[in-house]
Backbone as XML, in Angstrom:
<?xml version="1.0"?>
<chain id="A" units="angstrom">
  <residue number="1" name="UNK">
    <atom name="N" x="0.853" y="-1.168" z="0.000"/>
    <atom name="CA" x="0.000" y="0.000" z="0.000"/>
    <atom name="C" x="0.895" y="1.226" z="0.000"/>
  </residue>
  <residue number="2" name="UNK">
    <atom name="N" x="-0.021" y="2.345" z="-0.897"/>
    <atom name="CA" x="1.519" y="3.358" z="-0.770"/>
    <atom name="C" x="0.592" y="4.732" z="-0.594"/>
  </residue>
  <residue number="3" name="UNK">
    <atom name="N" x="0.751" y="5.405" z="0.043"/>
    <atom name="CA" x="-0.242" y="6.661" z="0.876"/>
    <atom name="C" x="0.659" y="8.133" z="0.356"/>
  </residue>
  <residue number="4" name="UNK">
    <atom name="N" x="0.114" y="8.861" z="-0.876"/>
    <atom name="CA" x="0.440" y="10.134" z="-1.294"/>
    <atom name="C" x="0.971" y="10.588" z="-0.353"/>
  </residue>
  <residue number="5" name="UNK">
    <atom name="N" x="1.815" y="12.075" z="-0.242"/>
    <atom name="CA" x="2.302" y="12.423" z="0.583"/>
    <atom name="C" x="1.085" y="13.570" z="1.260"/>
  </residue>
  <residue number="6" name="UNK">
    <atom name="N" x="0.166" y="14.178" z="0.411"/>
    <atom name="CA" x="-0.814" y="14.976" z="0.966"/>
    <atom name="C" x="-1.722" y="14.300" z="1.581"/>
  </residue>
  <residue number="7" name="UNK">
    <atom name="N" x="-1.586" y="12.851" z="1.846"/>
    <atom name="CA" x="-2.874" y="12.399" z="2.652"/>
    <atom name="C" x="-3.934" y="12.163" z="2.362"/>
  </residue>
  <residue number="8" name="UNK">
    <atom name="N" x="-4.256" y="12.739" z="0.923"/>
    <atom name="CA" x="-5.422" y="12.139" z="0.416"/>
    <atom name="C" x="-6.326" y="11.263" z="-0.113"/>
  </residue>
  <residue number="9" name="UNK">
    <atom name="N" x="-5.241" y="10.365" z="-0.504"/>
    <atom name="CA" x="-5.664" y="9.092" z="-0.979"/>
    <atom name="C" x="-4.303" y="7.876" z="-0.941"/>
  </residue>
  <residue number="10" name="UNK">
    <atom name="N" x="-4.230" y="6.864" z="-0.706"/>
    <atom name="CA" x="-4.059" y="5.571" z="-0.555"/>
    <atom name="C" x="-4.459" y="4.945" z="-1.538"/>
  </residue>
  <residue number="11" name="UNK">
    <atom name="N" x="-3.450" y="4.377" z="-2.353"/>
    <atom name="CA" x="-3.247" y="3.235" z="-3.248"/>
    <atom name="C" x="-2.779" y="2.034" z="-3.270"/>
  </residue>
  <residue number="12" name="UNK">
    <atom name="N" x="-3.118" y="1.177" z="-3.758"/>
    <atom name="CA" x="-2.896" y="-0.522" z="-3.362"/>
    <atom name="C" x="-2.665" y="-1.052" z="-4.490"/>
  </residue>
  <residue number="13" name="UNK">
    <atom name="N" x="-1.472" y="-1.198" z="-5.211"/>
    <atom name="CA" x="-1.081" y="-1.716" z="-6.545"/>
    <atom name="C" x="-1.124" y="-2.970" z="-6.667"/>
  </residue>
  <residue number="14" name="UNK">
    <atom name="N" x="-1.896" y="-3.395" z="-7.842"/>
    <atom name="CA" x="-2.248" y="-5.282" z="-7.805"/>
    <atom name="C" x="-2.141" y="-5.566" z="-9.157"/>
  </residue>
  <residue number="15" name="UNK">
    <atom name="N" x="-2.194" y="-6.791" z="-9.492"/>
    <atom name="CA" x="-2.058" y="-7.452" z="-11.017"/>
    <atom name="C" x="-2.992" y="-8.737" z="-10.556"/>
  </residue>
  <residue number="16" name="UNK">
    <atom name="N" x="-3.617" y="-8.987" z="-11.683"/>
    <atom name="CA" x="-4.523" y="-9.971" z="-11.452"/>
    <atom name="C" x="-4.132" y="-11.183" z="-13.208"/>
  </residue>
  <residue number="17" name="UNK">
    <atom name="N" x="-3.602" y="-12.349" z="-12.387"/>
    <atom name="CA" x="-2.950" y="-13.471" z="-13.630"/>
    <atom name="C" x="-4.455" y="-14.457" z="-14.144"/>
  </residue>
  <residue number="18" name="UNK">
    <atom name="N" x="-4.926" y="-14.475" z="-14.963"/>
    <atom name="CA" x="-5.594" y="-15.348" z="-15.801"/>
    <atom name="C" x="-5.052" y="-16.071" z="-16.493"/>
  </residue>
  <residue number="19" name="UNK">
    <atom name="N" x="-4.931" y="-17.352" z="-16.098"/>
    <atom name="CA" x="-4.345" y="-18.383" z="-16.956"/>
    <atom name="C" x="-5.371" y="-19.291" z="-17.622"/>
  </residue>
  <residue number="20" name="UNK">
    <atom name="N" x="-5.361" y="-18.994" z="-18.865"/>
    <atom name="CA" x="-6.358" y="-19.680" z="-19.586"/>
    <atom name="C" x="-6.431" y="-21.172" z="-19.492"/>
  </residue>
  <residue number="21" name="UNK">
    <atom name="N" x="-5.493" y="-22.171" z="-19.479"/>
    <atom name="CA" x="-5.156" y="-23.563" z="-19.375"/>
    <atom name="C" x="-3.889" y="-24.007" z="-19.047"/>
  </residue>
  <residue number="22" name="UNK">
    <atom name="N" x="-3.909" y="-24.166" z="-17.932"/>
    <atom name="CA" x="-2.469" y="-25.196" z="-17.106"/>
    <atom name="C" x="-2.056" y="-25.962" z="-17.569"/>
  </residue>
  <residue number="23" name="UNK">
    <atom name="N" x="-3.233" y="-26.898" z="-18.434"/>
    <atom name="CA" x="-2.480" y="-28.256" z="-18.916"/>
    <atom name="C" x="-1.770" y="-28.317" z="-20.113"/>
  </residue>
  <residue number="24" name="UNK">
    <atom name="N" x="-1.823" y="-26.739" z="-21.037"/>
    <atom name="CA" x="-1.144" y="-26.969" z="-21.839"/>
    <atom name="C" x="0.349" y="-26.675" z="-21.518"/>
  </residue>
  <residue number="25" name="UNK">
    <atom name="N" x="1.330" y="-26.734" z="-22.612"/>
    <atom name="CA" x="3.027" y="-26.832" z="-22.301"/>
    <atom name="C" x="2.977" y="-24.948" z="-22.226"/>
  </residue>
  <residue number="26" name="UNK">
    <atom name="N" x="2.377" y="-24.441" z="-22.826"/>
    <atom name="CA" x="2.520" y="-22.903" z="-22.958"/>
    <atom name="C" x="1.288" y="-22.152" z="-22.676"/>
  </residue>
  <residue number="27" name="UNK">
    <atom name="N" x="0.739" y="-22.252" z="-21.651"/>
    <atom name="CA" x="-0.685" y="-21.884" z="-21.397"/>
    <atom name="C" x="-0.865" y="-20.278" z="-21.463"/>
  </residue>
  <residue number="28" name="UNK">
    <atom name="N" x="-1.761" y="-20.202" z="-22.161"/>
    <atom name="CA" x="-2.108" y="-18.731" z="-22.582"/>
    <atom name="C" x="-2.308" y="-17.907" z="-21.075"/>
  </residue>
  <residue number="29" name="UNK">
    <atom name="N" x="-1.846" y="-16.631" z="-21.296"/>
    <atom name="CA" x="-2.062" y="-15.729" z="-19.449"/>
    <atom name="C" x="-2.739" y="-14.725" z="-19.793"/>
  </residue>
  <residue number="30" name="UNK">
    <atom name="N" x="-3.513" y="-14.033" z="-19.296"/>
    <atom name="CA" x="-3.812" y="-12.525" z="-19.094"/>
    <atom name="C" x="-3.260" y="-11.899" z="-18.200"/>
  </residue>
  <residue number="31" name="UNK">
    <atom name="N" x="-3.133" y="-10.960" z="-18.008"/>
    <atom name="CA" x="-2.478" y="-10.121" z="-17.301"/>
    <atom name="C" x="-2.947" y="-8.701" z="-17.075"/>
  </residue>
  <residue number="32" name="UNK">
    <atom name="N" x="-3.866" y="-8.687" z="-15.602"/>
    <atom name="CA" x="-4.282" y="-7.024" z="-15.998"/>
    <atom name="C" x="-3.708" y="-5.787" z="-14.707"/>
  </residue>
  <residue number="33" name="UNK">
    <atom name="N" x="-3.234" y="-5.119" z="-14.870"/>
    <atom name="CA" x="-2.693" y="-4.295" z="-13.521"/>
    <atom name="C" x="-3.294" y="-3.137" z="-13.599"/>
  </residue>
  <residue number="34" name="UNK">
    <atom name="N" x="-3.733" y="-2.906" z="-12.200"/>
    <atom name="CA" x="-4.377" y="-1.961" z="-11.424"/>
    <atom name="C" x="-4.215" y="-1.333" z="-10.515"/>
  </residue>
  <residue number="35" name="UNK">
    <atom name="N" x="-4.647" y="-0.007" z="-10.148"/>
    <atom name="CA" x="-4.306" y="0.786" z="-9.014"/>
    <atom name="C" x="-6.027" y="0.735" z="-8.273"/>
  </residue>
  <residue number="36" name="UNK">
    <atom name="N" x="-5.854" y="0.343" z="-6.722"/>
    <atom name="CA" x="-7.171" y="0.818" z="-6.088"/>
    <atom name="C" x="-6.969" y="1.779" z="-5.372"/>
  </residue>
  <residue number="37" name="UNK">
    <atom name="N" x="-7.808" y="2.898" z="-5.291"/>
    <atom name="CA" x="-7.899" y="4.203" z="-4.474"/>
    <atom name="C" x="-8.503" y="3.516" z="-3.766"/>
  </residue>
  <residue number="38" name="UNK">
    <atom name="N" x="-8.026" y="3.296" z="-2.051"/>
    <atom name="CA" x="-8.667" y="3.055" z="-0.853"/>
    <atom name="C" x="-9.425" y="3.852" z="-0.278"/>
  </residue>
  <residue number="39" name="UNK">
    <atom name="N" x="-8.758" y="4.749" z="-0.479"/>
    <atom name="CA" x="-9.640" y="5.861" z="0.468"/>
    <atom name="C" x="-11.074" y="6.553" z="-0.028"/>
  </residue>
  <residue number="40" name="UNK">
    <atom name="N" x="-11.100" y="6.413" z="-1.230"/>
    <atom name="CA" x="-11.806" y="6.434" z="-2.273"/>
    <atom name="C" x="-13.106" y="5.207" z="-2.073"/>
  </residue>
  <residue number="41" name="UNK">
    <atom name="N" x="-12.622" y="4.146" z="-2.192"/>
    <atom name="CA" x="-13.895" y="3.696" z="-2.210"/>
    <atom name="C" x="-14.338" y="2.985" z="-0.523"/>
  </residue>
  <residue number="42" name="UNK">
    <atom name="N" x="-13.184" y="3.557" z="0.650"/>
    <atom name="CA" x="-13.612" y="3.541" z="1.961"/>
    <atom name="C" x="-14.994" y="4.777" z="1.790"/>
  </residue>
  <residue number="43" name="UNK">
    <atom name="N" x="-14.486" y="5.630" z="1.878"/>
    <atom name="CA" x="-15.456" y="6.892" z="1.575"/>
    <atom name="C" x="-16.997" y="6.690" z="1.124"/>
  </residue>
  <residue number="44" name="UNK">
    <atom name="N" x="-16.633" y="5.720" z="-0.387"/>
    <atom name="CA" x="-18.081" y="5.375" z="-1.513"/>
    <atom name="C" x="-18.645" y="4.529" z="-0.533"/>
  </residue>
  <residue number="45" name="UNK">
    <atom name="N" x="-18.125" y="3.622" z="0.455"/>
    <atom name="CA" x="-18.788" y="2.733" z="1.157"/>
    <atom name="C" x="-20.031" y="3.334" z="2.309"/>
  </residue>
  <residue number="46" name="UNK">
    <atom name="N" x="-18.750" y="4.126" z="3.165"/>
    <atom name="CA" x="-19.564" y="4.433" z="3.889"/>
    <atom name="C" x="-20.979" y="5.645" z="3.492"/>
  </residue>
  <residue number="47" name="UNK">
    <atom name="N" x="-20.421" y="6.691" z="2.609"/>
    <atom name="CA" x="-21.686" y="7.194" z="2.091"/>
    <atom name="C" x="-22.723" y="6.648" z="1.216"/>
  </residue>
  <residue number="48" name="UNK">
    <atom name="N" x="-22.797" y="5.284" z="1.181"/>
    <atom name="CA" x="-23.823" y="4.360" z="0.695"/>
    <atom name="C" x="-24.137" y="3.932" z="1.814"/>
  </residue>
  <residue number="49" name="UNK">
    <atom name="N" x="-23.477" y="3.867" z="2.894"/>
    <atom name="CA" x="-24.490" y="2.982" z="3.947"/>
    <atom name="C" x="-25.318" y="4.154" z="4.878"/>
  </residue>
  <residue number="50" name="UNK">
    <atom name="N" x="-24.996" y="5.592" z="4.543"/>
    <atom name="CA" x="-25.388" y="6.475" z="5.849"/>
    <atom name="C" x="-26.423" y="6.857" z="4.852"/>
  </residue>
  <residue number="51" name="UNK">
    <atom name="N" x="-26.577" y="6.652" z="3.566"/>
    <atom name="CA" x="-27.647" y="6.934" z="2.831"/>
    <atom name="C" x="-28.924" y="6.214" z="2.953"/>
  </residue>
  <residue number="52" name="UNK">
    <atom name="N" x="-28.599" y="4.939" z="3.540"/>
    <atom name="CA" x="-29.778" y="3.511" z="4.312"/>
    <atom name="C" x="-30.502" y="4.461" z="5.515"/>
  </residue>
  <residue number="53" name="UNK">
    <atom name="N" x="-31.980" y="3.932" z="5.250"/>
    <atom name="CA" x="-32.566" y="4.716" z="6.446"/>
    <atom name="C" x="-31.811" y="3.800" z="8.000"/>
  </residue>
  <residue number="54" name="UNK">
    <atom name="N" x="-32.358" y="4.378" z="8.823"/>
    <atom name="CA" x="-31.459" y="3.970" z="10.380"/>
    <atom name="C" x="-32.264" y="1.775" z="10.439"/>
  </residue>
  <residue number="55" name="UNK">
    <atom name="N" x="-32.983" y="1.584" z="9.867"/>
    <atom name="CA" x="-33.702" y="0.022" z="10.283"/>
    <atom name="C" x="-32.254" y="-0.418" z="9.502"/>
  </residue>
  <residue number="56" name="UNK">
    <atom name="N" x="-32.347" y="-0.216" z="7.808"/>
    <atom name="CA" x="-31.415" y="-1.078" z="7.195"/>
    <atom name="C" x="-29.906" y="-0.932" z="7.562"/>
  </residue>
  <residue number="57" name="UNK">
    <atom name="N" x="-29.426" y="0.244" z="7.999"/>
    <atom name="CA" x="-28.180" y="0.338" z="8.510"/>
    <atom name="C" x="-27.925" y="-0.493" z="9.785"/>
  </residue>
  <residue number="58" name="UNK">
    <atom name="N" x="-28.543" y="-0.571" z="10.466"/>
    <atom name="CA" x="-28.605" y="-1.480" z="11.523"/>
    <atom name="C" x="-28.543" y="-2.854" z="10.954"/>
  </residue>
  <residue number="59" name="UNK">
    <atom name="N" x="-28.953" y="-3.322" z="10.041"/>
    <atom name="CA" x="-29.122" y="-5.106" z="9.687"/>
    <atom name="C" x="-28.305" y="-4.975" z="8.967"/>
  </residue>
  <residue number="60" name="UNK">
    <atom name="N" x="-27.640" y="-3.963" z="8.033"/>
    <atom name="CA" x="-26.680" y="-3.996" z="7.022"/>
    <atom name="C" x="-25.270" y="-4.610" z="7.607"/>
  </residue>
  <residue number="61" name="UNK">
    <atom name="N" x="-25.445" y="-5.939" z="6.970"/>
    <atom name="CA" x="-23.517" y="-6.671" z="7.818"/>
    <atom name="C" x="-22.632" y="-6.092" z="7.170"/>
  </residue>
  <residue number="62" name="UNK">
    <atom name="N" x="-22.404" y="-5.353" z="5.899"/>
    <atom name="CA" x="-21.211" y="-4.602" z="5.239"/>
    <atom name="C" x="-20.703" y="-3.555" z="6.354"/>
  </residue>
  <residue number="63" name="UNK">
    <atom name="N" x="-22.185" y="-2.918" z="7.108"/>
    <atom name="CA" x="-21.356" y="-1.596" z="7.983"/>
    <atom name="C" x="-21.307" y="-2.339" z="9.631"/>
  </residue>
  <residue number="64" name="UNK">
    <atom name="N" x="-20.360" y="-1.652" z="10.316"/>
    <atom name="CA" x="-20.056" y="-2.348" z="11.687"/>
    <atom name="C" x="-20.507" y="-0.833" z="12.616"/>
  </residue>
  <residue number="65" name="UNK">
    <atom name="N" x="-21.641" y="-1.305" z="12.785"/>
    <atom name="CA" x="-22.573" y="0.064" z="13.768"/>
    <atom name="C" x="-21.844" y="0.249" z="14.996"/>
  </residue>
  <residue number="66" name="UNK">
    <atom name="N" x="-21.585" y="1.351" z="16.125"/>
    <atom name="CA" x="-21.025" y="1.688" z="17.204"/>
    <atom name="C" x="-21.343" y="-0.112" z="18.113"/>
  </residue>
  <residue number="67" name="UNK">
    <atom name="N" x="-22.589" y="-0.234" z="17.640"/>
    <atom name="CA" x="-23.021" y="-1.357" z="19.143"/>
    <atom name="C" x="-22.637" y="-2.950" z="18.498"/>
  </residue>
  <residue number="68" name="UNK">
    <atom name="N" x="-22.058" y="-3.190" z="16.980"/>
    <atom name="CA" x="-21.511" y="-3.972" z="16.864"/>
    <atom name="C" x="-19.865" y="-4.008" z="17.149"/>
  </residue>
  <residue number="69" name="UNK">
    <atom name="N" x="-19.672" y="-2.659" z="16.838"/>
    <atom name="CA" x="-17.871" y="-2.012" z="17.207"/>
    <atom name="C" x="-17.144" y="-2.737" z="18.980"/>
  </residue>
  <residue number="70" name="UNK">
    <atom name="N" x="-18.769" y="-2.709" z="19.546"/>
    <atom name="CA" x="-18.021" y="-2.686" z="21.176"/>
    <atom name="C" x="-16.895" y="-3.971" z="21.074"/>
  </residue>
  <residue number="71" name="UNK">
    <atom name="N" x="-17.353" y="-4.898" z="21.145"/>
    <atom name="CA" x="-16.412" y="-5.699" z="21.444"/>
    <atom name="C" x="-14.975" y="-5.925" z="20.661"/>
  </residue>
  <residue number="72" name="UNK">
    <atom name="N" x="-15.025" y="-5.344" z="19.613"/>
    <atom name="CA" x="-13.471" y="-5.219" z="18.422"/>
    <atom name="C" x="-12.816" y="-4.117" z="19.685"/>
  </residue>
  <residue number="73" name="UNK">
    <atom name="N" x="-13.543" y="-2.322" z="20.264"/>
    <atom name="CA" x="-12.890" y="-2.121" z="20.795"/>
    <atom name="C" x="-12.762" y="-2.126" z="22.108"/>
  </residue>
  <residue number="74" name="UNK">
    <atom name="N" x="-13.108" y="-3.092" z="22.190"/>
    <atom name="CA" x="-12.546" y="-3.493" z="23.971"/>
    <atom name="C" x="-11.721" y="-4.424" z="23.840"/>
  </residue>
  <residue number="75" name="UNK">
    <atom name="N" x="-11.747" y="-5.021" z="22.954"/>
    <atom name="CA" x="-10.244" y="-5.627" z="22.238"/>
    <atom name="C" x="-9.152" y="-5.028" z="22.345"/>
  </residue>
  <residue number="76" name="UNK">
    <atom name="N" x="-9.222" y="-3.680" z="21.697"/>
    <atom name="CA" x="-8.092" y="-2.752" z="21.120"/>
    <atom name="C" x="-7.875" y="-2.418" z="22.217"/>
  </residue>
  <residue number="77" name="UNK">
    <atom name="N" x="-8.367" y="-2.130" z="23.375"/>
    <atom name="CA" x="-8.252" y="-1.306" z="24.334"/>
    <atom name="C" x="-7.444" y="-1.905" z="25.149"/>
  </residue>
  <residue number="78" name="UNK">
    <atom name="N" x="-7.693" y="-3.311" z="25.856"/>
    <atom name="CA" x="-7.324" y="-4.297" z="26.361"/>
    <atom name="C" x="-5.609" y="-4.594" z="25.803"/>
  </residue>
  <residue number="79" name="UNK">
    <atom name="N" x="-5.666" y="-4.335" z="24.844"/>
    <atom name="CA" x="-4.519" y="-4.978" z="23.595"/>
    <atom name="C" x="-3.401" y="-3.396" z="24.223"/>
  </residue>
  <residue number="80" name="UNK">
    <atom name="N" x="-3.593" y="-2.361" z="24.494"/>
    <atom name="CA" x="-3.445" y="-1.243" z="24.425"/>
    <atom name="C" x="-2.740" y="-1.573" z="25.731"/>
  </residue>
  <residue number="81" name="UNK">
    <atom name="N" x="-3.658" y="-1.667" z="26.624"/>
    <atom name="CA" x="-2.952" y="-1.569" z="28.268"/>
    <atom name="C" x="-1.949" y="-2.934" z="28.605"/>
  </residue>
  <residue number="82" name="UNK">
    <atom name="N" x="-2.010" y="-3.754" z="27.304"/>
    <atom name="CA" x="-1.316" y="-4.995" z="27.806"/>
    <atom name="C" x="-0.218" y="-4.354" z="27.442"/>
  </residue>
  <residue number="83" name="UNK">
    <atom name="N" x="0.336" y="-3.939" z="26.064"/>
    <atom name="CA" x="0.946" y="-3.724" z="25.566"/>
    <atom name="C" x="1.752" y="-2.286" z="26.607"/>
  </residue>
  <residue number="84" name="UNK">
    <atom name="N" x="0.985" y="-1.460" z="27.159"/>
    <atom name="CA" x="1.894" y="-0.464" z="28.059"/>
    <atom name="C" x="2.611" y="-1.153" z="29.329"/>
  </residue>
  <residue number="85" name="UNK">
    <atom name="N" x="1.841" y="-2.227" z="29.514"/>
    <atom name="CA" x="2.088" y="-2.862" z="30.632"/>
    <atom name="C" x="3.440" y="-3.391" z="30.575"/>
  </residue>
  <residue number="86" name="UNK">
    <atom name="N" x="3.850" y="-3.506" z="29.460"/>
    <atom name="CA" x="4.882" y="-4.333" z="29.010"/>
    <atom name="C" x="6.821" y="-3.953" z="29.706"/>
  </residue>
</chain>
């Protein structure tokens, strides 16, 4: 992942291999390379889910609501004081 220097966006450089047939001696490949703007479609995500009235945002499993969050951060938190403890 490689993060502009202004902060604005985050990129994640990938190539994606299509190999048409293994079994032959010279199997045909595709080859396609791409850049993903993270921050970009972090952003598209969440302003699609705050666009859900408040019932479907709640059942929506793509978004992680404050009252599904608790226990990830009492994780972090826990993880936090172990780690000072150290």
């Amino acid at each position: 992942m490689k993060y502009d220097a202004s902060g604005e966006f985050a990129v994640r450089p990938g190539k994606l291999t299509i190999i048409e047939n293994d079994r032959q001696a010279t199997p045909e490949k595709l080859e396609l390379k791409f850049v993903e703007d993270q921050l970009l479609s972090m952003n598209c995500t969440i302003y699609n889910a705050f666009n859900q009235s408040q019932e479907k945002f709640e059942q929506d499993v793509s978004v992680l609501s404050l009252r599904r969050y608790v226990p990830i951060g009492q994780q972090i938190m826990m993880i936090q004081k172990l780690w000072e403890e150290r």
